[in-house]
C-alpha positions, 0 to 999 in steps of 0.5 A: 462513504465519505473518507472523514465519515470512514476516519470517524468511524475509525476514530469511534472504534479506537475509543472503544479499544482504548478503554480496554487495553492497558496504557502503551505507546500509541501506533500510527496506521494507515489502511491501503486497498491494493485489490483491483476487482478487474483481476476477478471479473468484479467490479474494479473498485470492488468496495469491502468493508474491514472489520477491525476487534470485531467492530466494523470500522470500514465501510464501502472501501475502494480500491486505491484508497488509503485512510489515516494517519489513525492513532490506537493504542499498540497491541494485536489485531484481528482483522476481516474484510468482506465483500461491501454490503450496504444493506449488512455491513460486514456482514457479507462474504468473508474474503480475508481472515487475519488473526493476530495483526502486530502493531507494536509500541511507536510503530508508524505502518501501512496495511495494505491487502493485495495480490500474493506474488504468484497468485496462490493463497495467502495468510487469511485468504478465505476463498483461494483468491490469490490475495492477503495483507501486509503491514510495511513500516512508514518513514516520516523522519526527516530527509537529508537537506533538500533530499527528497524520500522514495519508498517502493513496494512490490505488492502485486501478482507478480515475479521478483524484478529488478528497480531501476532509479535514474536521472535518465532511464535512457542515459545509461550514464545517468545518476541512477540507484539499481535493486535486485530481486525485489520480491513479493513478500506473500503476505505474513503481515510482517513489517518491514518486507520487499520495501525499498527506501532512499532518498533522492534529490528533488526533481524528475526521476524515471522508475523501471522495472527489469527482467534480465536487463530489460525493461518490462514496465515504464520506465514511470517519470514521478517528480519528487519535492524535497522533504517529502516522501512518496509511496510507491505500491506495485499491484495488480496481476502482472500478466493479466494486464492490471499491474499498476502503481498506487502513489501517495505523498506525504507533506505536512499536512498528512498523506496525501494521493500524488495527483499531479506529479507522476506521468507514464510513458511507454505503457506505464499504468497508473492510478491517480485518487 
């Protein structure tokens, strides 16, 4: 399914609820499919359909896409996602079950399934896969002047590590900004969880990722423009071998994938859409 035939669908569904739910602020989501089917033998865009109030809302949904920006109006959500079946659409095996998906008045945020951090069940999973859903909150506001806005999140099978932002991952004089402990949250769709966000000036930055000082993945060069913000999703299984970054921009004209402005070294995977 084309990505405008899914946002129309979306769009069909938010109707519906809007003329069922009492006037409240509107929210801004957006959807990410952060599961690699690699991780489970299955075809690796291992497509699932979501199923939003009861109503299907998504259909043939891939690994790696993201639909939105889409407008509802605020409340609680329940939300299933089921092995893709063209013929029954969200019909098919249940995968992910949650309950009760809080999007609050004005809220502007990501839901992305993925892998819990040490791969044991999370909230909703329904067969012991190893995965669950997170909402994050989105910063659209406006960057400092020139400033460009990176936010990064660890949302893979994978231990708590160190960020490293620099210049020059090889200079260690380099202008650089360090995180430690950055976690998984392990599901709970709370917003606001294992989420990184500063602002940068423009121009190439090498992200890394460290145990005990050393560097275990990338160090990955983005290059960011100024007044936009870039998304980082860490995902996939760490020691399996499909621990990547999923990578989105936003400009004016919306979220958009980074297609052109990321490049790996030493090993560095990513996913370009």
């Amino acid at each position: 399914m084309k990505p405008t035939e899914k946002i129309t669908l979306l769009s069909a569904l938010i109707l519906v609820t809007a003329l069922t739910v009492p006037a409240q602020a509107d929210v801004t989501a957006y959807v990410v499919h952060g599961i690699d089917g690699d991780d489970f033998a299955l075809d690796p865009a291992l497509p699932v359909d979501v199923s939003v109030g009861g109503s299907c809302a998504l259909t043939g949904f891939e690994f790696g896409d993201r639909v939105g920006p889409i407008t509802l109006p605020a409340g609680d959500y329940d939300i299933s996602i089921f092995l893709a079946d063209a013929d029954n659409p969200c019909e098919g095996t249940e995968v992910l079950d949650l309950d009760g998906v809080p999007l609050t008045d004005g809220a502007n945020g990501t839901i992305i399934a993925h892998r819990t951090a040490d791969g044991t069940p999370g909230d909703g999973d329904l067969l012991g896969l190893g995965i669950t859903a997170s909402l994050f909150g989105n910063d659209f506001s406006s960057t400092g002047r020139g400033k460009a806005r990176v936010l990064v999140h660890h949302t893979a099978f994978a231990p708590a590590v160190d960020v490293v932002v620099s210049r020059d991952y090889d200079d260690p004089t380099a202008p650089s900004v360090t995180v430690n402990g950055f976690t998984n949250p392990t599901g709970a769709a709370e917003a606001g969880m294992s989420q990184i966000n500063a602002e940068f000036r423009p121009g190439e930055w090498d992200v890394a990722l460290e145990l005990g000082g050393a560097a275990v993945f990338g160090p990955t060069t983005i290059r960011l423009k100024p007044f936009t913000a870039t998304y980082i999703y860490a995902v996939g299984d760490f020691a399996g071998g499909t621990f990547q970054y999923l990578v989105y921009t936003n400009t004016n004209s919306g979220l958009k994938p980074n297609k052109s402005d990321l490049r790996a070294r030493r090993g560095g995977r990513f996913i370009r859409r």
